[in-house]
VOBA-1610 file (N, C-alpha, C; in pm, whole numbers, padded with zeros to 5 digits, always signed):
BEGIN
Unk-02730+06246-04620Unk-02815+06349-04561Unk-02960+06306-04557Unk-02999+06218-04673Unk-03176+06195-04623Unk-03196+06082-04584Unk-03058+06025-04571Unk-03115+05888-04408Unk-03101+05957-04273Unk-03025+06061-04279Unk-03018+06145-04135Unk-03135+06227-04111Unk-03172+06291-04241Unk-03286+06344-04188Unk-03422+06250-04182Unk-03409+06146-04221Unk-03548+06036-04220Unk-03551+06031-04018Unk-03465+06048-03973Unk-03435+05987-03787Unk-03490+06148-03756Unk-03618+06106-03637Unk-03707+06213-03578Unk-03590+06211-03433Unk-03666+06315-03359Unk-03623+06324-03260Unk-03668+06256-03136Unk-03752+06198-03181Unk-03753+06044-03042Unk-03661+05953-03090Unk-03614+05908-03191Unk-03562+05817-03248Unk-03411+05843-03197Unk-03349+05996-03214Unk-03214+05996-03187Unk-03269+06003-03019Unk-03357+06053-02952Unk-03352+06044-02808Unk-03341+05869-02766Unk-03407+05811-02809Unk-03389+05634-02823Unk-03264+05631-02825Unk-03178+05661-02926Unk-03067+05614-02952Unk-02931+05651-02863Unk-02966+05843-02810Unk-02867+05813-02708Unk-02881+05785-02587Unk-03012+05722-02533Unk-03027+05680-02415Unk-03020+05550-02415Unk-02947+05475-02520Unk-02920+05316-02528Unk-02756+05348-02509Unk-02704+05429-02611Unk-02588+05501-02577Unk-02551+05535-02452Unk-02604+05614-02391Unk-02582+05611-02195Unk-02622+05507-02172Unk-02671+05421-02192Unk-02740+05296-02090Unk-02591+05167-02111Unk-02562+05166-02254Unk-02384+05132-02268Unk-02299+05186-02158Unk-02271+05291-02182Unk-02173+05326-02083Unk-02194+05295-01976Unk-02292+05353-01867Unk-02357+05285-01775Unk-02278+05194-01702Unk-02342+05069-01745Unk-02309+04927-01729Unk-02201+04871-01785Unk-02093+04992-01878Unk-01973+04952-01914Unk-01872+04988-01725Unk-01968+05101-01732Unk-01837+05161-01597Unk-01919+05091-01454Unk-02003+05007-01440Unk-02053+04979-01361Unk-01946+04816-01395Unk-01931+04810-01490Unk-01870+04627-01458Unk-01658+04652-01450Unk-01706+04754-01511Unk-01520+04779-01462Unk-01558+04798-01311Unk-01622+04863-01212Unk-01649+04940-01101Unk-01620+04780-01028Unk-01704+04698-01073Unk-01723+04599-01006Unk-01580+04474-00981Unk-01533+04500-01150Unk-01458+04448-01164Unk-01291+04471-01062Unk-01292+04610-01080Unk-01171+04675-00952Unk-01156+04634-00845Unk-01366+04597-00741Unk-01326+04539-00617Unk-01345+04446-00609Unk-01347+04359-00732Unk-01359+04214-00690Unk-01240+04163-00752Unk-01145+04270-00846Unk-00984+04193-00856Unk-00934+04169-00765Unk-00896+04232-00618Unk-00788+04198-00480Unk-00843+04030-00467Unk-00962+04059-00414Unk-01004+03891-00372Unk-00993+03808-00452Unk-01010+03808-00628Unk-01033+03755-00655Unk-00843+03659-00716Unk-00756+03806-00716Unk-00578+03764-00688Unk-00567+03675-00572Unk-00586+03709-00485Unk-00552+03665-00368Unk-00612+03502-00349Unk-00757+03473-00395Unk-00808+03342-00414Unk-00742+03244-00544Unk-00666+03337-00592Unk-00610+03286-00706Unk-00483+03232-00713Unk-00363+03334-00588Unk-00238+03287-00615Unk-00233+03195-00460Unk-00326+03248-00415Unk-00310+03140-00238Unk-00408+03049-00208Unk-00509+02998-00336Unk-00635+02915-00321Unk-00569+02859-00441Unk-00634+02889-00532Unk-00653+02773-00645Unk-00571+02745-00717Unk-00422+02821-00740Unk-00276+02777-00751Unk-00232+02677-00693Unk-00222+02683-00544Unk-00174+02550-00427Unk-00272+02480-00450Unk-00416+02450-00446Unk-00538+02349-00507Unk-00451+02271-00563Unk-00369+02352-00692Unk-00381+02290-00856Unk-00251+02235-00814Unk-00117+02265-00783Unk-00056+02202-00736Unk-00073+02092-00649Unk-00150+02073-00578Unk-00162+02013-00464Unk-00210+01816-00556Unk-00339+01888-00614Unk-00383+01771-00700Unk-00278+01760-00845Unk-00188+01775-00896Unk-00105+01758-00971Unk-00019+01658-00896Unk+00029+01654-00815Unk+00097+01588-00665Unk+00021+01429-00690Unk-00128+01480-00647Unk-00208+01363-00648Unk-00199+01262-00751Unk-00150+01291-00826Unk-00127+01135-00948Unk+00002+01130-00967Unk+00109+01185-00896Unk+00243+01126-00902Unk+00282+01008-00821Unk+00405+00959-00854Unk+00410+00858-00792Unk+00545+00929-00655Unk+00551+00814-00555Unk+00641+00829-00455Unk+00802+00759-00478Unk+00906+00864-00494Unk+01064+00859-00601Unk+01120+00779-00450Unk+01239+00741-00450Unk+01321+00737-00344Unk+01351+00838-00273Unk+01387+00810-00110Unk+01394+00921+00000Unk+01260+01023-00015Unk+01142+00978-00058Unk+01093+01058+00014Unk+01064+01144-00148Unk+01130+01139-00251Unk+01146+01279-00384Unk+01001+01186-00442Unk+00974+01334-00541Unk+00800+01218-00635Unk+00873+01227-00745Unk+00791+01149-00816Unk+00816+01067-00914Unk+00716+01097-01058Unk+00726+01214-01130Unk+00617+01228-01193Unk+00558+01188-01318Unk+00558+01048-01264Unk+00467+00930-01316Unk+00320+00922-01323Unk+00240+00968-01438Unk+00118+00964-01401Unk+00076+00813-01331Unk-00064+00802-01273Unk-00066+00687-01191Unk-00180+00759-01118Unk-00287+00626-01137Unk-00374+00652-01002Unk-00381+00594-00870Unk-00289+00524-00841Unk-00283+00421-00769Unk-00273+00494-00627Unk-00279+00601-00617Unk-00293+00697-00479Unk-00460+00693-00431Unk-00508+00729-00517Unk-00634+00724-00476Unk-00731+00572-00512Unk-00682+00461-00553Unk-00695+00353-00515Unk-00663+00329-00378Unk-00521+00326-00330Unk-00509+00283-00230Unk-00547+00332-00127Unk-00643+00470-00124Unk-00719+00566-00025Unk-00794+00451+00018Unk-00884+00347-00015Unk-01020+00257+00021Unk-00939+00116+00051Unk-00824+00122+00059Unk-00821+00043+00164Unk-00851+00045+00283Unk-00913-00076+00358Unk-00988-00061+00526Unk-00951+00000+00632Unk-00796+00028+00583Unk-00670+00116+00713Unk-00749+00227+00722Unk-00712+00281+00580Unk-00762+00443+00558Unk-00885+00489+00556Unk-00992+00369+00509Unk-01155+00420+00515Unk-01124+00400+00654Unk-01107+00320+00753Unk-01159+00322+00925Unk-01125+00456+00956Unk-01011+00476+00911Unk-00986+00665+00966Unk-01090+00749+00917Unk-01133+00737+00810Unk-01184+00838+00769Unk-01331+00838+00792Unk-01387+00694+00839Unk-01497+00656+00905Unk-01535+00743+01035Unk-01406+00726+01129Unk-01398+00776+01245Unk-01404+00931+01226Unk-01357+01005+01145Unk-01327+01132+01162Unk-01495+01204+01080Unk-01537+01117+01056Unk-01672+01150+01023Unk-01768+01140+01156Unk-01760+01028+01205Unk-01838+00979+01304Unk-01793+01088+01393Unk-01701+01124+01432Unk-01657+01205+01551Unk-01723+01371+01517Unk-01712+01426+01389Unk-01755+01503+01332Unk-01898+01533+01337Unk-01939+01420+01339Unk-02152+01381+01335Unk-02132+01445+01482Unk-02120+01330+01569Unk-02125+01393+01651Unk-02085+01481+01765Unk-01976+01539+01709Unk-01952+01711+01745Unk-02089+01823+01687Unk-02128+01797+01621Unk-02213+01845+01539Unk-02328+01829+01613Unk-02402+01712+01611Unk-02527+01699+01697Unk-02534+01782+01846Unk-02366+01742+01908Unk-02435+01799+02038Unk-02419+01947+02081Unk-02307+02025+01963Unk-02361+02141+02001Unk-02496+02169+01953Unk-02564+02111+01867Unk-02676+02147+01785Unk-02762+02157+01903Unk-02752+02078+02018Unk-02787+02047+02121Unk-02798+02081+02224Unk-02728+02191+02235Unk-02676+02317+02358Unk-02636+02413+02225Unk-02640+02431+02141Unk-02633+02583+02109Unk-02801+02603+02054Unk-02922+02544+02023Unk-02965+02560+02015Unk-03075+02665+02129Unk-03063+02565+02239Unk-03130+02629+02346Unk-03094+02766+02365Unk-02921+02771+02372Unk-02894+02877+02409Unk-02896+02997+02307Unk-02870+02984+02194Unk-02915+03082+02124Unk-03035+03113+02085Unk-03158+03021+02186Unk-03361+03088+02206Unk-03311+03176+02299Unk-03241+03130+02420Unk-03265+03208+02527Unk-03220+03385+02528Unk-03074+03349+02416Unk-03028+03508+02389Unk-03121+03589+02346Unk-03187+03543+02219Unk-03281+03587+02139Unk-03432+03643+02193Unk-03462+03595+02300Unk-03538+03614+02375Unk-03534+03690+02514Unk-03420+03690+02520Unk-03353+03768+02638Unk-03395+03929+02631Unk-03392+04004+02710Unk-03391+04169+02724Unk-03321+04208+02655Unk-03346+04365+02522Unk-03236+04370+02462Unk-03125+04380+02548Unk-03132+04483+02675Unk-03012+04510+02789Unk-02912+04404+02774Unk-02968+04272+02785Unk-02914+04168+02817Unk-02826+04060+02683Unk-02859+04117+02581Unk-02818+04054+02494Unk-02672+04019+02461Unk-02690+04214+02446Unk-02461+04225+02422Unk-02413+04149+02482Unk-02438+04130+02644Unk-02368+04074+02756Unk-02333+03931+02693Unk-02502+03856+02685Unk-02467+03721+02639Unk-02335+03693+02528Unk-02372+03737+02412Unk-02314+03758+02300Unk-02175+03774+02343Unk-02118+03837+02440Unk-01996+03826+02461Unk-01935+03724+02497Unk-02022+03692+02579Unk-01979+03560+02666Unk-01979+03445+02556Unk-02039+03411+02465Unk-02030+03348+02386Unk-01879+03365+02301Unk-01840+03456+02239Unk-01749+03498+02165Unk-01563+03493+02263Unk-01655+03544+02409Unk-01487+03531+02504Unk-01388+03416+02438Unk-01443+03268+02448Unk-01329+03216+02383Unk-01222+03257+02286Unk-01320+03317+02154Unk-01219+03370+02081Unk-01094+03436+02099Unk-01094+03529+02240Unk-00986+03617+02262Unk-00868+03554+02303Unk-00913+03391+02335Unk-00789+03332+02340Unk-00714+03202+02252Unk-00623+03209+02215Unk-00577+03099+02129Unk-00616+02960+02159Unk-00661+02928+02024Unk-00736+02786+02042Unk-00606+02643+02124Unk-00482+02683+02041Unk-00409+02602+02104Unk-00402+02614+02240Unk-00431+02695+02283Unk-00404+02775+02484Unk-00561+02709+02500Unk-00596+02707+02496Unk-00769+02638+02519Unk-00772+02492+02508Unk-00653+02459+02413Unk-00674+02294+02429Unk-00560+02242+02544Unk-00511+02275+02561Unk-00408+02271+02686Unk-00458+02277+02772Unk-00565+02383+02807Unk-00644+02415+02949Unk-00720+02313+02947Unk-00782+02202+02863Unk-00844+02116+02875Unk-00798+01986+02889Unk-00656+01977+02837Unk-00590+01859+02894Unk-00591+01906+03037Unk-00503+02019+03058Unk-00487+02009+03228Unk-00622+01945+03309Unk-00749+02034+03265Unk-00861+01975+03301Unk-00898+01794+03294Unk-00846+01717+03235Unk-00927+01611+03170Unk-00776+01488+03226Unk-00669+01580+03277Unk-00573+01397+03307Unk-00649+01355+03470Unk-00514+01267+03486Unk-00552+01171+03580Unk-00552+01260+03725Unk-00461+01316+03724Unk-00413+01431+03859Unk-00466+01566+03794Unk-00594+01582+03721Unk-00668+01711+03681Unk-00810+01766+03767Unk-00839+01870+03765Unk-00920+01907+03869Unk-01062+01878+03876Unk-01130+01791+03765Unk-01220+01709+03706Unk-01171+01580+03823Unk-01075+01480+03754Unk-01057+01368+03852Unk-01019+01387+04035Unk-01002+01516+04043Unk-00968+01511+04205Unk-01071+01562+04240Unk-01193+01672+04166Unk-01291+01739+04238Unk-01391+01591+04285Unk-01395+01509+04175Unk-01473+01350+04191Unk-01478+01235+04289Unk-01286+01252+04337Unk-01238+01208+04407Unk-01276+01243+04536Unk-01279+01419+04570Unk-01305+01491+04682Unk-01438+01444+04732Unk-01535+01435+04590Unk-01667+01423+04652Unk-01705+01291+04705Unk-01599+01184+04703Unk-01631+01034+04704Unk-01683+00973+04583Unk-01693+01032+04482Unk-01759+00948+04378Unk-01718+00865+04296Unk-01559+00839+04304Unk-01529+00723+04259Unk-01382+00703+04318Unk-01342+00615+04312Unk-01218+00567+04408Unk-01090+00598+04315Unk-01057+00567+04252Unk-00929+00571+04111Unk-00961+00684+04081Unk-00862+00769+03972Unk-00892+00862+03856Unk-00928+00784+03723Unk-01034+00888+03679Unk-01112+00835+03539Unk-01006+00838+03427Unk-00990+00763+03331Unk-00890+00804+03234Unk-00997+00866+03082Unk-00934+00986+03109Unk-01046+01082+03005Unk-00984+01090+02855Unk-00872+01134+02917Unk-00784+01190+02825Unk-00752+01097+02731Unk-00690+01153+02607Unk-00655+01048+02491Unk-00771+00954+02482Unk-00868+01011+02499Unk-00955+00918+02407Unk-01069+00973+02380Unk-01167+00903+02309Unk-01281+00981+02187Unk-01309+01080+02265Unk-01354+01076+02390Unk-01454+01127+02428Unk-01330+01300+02475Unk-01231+01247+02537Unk-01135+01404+02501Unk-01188+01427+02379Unk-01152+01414+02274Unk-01136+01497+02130Unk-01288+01512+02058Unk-01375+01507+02096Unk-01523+01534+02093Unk-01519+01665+02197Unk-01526+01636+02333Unk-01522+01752+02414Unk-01442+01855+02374Unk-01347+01834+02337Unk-01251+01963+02237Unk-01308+02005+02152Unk-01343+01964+02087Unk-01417+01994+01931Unk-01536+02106+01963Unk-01638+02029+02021Unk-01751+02062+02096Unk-01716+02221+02145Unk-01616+02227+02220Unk-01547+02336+02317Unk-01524+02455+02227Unk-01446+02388+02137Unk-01376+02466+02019Unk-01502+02516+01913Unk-01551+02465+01888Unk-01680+02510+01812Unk-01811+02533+01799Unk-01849+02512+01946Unk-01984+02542+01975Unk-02034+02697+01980Unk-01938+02797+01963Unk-01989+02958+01923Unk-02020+02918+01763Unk-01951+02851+01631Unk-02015+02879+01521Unk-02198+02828+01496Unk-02194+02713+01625Unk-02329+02699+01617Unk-02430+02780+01665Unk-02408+02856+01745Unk-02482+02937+01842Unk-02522+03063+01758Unk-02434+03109+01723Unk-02419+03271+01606Unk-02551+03237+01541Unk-02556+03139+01427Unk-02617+03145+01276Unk-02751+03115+01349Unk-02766+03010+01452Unk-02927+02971+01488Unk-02935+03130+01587Unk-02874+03221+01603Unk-02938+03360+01726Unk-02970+03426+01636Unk-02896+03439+01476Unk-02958+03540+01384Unk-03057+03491+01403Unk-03093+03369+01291Unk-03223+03331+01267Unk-03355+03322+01314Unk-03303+03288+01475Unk-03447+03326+01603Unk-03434+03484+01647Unk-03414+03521+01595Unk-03391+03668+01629Unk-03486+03780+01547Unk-03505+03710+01362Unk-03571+03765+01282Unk-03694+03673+01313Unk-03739+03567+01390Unk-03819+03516+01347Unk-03967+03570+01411Unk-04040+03574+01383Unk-04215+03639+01380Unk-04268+03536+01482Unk-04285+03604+01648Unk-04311+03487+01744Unk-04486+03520+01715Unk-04520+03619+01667Unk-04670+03608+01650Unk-04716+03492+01580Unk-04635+03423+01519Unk-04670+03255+01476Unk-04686+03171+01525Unk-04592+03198+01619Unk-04592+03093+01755Unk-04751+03131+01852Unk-04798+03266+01832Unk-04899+03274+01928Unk-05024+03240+01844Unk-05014+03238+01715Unk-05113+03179+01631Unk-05167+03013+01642Unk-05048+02946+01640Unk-05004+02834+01652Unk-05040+02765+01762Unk-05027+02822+01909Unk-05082+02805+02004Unk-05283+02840+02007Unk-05304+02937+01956Unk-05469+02978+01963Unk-05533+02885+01911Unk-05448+02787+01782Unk-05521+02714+01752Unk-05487+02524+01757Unk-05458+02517+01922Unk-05463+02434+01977Unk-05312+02353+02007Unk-05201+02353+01924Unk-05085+02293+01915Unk-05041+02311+02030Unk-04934+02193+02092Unk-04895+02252+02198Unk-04765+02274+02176Unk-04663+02260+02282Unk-04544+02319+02283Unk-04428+02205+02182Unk-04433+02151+02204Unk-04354+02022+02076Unk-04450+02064+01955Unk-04542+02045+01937Unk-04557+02127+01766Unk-04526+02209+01730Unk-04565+02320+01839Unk-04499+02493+01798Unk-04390+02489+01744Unk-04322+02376+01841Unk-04139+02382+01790Unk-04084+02348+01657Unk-04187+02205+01661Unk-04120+02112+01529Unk-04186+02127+01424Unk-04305+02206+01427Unk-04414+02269+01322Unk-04422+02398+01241Unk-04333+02486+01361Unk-04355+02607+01324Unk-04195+02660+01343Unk-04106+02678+01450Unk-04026+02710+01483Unk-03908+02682+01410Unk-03885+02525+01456Unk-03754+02460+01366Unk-03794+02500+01190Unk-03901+02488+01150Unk-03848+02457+00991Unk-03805+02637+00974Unk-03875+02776+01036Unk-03835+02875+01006Unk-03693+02920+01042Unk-03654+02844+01106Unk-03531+02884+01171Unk-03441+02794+01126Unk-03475+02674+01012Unk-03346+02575+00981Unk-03244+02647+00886Unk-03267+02725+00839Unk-03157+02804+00725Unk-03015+02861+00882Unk-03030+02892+01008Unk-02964+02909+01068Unk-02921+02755+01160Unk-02971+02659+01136Unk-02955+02525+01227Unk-02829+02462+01070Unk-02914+02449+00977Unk-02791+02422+00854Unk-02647+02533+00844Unk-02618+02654+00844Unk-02547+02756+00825Unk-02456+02702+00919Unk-02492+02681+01066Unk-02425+02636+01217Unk-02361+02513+01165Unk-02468+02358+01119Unk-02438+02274+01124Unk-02297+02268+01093Unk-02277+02344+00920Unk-02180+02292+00799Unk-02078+02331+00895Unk-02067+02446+00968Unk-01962+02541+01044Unk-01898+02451+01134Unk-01940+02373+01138Unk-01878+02286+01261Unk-01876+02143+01244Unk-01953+02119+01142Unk-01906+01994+01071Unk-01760+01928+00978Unk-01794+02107+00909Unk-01644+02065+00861Unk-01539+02084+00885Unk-01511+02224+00979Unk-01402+02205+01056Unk-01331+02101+01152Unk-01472+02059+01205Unk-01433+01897+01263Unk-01387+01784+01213Unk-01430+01774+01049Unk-01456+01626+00997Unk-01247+01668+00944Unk-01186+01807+00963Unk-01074+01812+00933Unk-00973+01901+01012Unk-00999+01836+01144Unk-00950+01923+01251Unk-00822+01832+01268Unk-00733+01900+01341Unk-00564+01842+01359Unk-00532+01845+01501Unk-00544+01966+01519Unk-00505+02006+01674Unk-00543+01955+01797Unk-00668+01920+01817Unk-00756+01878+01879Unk-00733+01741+01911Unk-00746+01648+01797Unk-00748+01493+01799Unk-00564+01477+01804Unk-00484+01543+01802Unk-00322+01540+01786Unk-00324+01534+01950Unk-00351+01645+02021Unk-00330+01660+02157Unk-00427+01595+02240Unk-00521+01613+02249Unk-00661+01501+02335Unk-00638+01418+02310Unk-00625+01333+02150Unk-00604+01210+02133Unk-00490+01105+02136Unk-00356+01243+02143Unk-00240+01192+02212Unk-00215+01044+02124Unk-00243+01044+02017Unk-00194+00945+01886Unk-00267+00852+01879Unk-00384+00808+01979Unk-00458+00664+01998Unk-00616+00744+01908Unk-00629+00845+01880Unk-00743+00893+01821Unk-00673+00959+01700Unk-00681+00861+01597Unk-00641+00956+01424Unk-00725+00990+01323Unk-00760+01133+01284Unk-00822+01164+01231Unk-00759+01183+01046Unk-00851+01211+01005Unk-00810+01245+00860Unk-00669+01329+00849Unk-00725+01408+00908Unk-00609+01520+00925Unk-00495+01504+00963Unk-00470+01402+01109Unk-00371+01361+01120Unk-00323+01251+01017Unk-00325+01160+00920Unk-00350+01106+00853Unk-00272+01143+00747Unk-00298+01267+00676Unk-00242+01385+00588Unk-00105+01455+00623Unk-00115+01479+00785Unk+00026+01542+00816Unk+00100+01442+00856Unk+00080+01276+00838Unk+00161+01209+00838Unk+00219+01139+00762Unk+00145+01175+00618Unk+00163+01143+00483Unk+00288+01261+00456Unk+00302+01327+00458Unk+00337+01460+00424Unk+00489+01493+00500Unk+00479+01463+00658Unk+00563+01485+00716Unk+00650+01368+00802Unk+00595+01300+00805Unk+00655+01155+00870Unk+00674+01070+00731Unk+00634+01014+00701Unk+00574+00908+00554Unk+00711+01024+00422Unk+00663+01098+00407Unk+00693+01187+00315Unk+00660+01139+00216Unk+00538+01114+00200Unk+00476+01025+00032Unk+00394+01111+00020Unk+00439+01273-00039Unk+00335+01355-00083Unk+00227+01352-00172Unk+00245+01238-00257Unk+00119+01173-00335Unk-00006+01155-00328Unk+00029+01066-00206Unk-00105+00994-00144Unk-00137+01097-00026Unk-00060+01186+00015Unk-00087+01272+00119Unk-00178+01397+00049Unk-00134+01419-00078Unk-00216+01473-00191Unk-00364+01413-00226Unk-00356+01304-00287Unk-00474+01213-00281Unk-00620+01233-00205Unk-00554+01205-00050Unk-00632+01172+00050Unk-00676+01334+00114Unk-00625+01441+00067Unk-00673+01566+00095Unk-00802+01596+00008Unk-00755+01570-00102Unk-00884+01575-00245Unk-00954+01474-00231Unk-00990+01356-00215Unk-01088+01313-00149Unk-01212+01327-00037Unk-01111+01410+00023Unk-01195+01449+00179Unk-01252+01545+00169Unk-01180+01633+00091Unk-01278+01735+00001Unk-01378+01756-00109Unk-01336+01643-00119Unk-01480+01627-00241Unk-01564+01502-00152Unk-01575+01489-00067Unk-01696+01435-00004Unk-01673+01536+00117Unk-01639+01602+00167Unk-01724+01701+00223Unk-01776+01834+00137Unk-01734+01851+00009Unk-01816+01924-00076Unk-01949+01824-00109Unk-01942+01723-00108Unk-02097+01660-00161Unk-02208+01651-00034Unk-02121+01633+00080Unk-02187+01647+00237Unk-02304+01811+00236Unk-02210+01871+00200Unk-02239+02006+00237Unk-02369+02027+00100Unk-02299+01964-00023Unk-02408+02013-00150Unk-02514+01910-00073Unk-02548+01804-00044Unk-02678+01756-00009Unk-02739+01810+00116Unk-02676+01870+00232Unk-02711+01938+00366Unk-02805+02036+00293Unk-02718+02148+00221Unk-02841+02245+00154Unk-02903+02200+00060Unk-02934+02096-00060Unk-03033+02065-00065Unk-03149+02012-00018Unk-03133+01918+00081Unk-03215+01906+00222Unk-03284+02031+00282Unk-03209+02124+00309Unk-03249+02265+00369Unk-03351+02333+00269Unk-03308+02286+00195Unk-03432+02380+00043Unk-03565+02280+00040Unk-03588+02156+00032Unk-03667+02042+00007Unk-03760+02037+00108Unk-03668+02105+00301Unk-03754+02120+00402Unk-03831+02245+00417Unk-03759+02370+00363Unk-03845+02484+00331Unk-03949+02492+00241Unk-03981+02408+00107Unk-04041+02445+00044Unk-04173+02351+00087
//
């Protein structure tokens, strides 16, 4: 009784407003906890379960017919750097760069011009951008073979005009499966750089100008670095879907263009040496996780 009565009445007011401030943040992390269990099941039994399997795979060895052999062994991802497999994976980078550059290259412009456009006029654009989506990417790469063979409406419109005597041979080669790519992914570049010029403060640009810069500084002085958090966001979007695209380089490239990807589904499904088909997935992923960790550190190094 006279340690209870020694406690004033700020002291117990202290005490049960630490008391509510517990609860609080007890029912605020269950709260949190409820909607971030679905995603966080779902990333769990269809992400990082198959991951963990997948790289468990990766240090077995390859049994007869095709069965593994679960022999620890690194000799899968040794034999990834042999010159066969780096040239593929050379190429599917290189092809990747530049898928990357040239929408950077045409989605840039075009997502100033949206951004700058009448609001009236915006939705419109914005659609037109997105139309692809409504149709299946595989139905889109088909329409572009038809476009791109020898008897396609590319080589006969060329023909019509006199401009070259033969048909061009397009198809099955780099420059098909770049134009696919390009085709296929030039809306993720366009999106992230229209946010970004969209929030951006053109009264900078008229500052910028008052005090003498001309139009290439405005851009590369003032413009690009505020707007690179949407030029990086675009880049990764289409970098890495490219640097591990299947569909695209399978059909355009018609087997003379092999990418990583194809590479993997031939480890897997032709080969049946799920090992190294294991291997060479976790590799490609951990250098396009280090691609991507140095892209945004770059992006931070140019902002600050």
């Amino acid at each position: 009784m006279a340690i209870v009565e020694q406690i004033g009445p700020s002291e117990r007011a202290v005490t049960w407003r630490e008391r509510l401030g517990d609860a609080v943040r007890q029912r605020e992390g269950l709260r949190a906890l409820l909607l971030a269990g679905p995603g966080g099941a779902w990333l769990l039994f269809f992400f990082l379960l198959p991951t963990a399997i997948v790289f468990a795979y990766s240090f077995a060895r390859r049994g007869p017919y095709g069965t593994v052999d679960w022999t620890f062994t690194l000799e899968n991802y040794v034999r990834f750097f042999d010159w066969l497999y780096i040239r593929v994976f050379l190429v599917s980078v290189w092809l990747a760069l530049l898928t990357t550059l040239i929408c950077l290259l045409i989605g840039y412009p075009f997502a100033f011009v949206i951004a700058r456009s009448p609001r009236r006029w915006r939705n419109a654009l914005l659609v037109l951008v997105l139309i692809p989506f409504w149709t299946n990417f595989l139905v889109r790469t088909y329409a572009i073979m038809l476009l791109l063979r020898s008897d396609g409406l590319i080589n006969n419109a060329l023909q019509w005009l006199g401009l070259i005597d033969r048909p061009l041979t397009m198809l099955f080669t780099p420059f098909a499966v770049v134009l696919g790519l390009v085709y296929g992914y030039l809306p993720f570049m366009i999106l992230p750089i229209y946010a970004s010029i969209e929030k951006f403060d053109f009264t900078l640009v008229e500052a910028a100008q008052d005090l003498g810069a001309n139009t290439w500084q405005v851009f590369w002085r003032v413009l690009l670095p505020l707007t690179l958090p949407g030029v990086l966001a675009g880049s990764i979007l289409v970098f890495i879907p490219s640097v591990g695209a299947f569909v695209t380089p399978d059909l355009l490239g018609g087997g003379k263009v092999v990418m990583i990807a194809n590479l993997i589904n031939q480890q897997f499904l032709t080969v049946r040496h799920w090992p190294f088909g294991s291997a060479v997935s976790f590799v490609l992923m951990a250098i396009v996780l280090a691609a991507t960790m140095l892209y945004f550190r770059i992006g931070e190094t140019r902002r600050i």
